[in-house]
C-alpha positions as CSV (number, residue, x, y, z in Angstrom):
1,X,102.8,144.4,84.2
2,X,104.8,141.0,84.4
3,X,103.2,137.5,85.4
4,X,104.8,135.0,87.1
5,X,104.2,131.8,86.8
6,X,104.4,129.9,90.0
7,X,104.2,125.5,90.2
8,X,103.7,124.2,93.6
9,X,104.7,120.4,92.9
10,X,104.0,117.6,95.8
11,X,104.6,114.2,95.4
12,X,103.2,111.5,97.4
13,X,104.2,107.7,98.9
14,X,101.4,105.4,98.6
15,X,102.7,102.9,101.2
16,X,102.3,105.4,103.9
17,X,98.7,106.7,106.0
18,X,97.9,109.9,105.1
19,X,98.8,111.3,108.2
20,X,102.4,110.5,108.5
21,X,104.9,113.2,108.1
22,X,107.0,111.4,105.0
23,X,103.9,110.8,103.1
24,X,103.9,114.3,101.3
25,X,107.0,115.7,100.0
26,X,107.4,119.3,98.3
27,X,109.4,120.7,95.7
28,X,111.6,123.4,96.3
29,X,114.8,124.7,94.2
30,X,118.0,124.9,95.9
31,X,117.4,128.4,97.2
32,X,114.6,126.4,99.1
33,X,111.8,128.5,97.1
34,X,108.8,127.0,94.7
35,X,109.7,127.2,91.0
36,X,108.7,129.7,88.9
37,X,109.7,132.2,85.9
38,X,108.4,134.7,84.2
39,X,105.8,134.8,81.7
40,X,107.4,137.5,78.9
41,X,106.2,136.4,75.6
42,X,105.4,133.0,76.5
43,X,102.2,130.8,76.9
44,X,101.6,130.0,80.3
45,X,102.4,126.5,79.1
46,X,105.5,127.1,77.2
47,X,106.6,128.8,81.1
48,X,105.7,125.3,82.8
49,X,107.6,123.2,80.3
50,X,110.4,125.6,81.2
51,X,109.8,124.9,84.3
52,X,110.2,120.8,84.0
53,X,113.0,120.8,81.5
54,X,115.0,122.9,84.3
55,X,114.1,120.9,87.5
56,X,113.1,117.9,86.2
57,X,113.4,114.6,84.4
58,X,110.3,113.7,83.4
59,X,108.0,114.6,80.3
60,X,106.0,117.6,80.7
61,X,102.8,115.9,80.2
62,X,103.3,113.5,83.4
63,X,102.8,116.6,85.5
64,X,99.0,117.7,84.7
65,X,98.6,121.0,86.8
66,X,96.0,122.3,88.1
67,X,95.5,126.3,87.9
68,X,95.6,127.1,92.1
69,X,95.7,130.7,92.4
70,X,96.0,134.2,91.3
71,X,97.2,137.2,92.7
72,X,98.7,140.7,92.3
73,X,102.1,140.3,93.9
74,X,102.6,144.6,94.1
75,X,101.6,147.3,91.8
76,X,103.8,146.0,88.4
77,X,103.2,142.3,89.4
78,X,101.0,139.8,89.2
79,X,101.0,136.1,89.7
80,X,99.9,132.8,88.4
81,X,99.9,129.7,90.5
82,X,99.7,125.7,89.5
83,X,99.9,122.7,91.2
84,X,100.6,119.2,90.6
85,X,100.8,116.4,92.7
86,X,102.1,113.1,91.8
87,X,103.2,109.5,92.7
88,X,106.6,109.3,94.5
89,X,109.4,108.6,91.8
90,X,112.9,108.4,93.1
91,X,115.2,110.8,90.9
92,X,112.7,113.1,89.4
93,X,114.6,116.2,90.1
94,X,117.7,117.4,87.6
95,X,118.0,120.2,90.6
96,X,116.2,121.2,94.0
97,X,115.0,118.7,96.2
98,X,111.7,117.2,97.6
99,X,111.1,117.8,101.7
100,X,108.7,115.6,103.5
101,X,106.8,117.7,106.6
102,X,109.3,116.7,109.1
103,X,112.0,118.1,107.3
104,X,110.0,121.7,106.6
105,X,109.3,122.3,110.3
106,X,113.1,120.9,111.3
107,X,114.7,123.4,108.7
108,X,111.7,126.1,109.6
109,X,111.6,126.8,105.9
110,X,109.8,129.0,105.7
111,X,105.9,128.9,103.4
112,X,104.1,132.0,102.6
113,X,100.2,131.5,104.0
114,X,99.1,132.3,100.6
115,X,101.1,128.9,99.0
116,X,100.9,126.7,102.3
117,X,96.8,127.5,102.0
118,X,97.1,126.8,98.4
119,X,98.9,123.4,99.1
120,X,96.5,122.2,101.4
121,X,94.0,122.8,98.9
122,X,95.3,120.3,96.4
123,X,97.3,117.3,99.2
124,X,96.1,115.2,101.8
125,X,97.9,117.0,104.5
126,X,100.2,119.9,105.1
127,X,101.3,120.7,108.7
């Protein structure tokens, strides 16, 4: 069976009430999906720090995740979600890009239930 390893990473502005559609901004890779790969041989951790070195500037140990979710994908997968939420920093991302809420329902990109449950689980707000 193959794990993947899923990160669901938010960052968040400080200046702005909770409510307001810039104050949350998520990850996604240019394809506009959540990062992930696949376990293989690796520790789950060693599959995060993948994860950062790819789409990210900043030391893996900034990030902290939080184990979110598991779930069997189909019959020969399974998969392993973390999330991490952090203080806006302008330029994090080597690749991808952050989208604030306005931006998600503008594009309609489209969020499974299962990760847009998950992300209002760990942020403020998610629309």
């Amino acid at each position: 069976m193959k794990t993947k390893i899923t990160l669901l990473f938010t960052q968040y502005s400080r200046q702005l009430c909770m409510t307001d559609f810039n104050h949350i901004n998520i990850f996604f890779t240019d394809n506009l999906k959540f990062t992930s790969c696949y376990l293989g041989s690796k520790y789950p951790e060693e599959a995060l720090e993948n994860i950062y070195a790819e789409h990210f500037r900043t030391d893996h140990s900034w990030f902290c995740p939080q184990l979110s979710g598991f779930r069997k994908t189909n019959l020969s997968e399974c998969e392993v979600v973390y999330s991490s939420s952090r203080p806006l920093i302008p330029n994090i991302n080597k690749t991808g890009q952050f989208n604030n809420m306005f931006d998600v329902l503008s594009q309609k990109i489209e969020i499974e239930p299962y990760y847009e449950q998950l992300l209002r689980l760990n942020n403020f707000i998610i629309i």
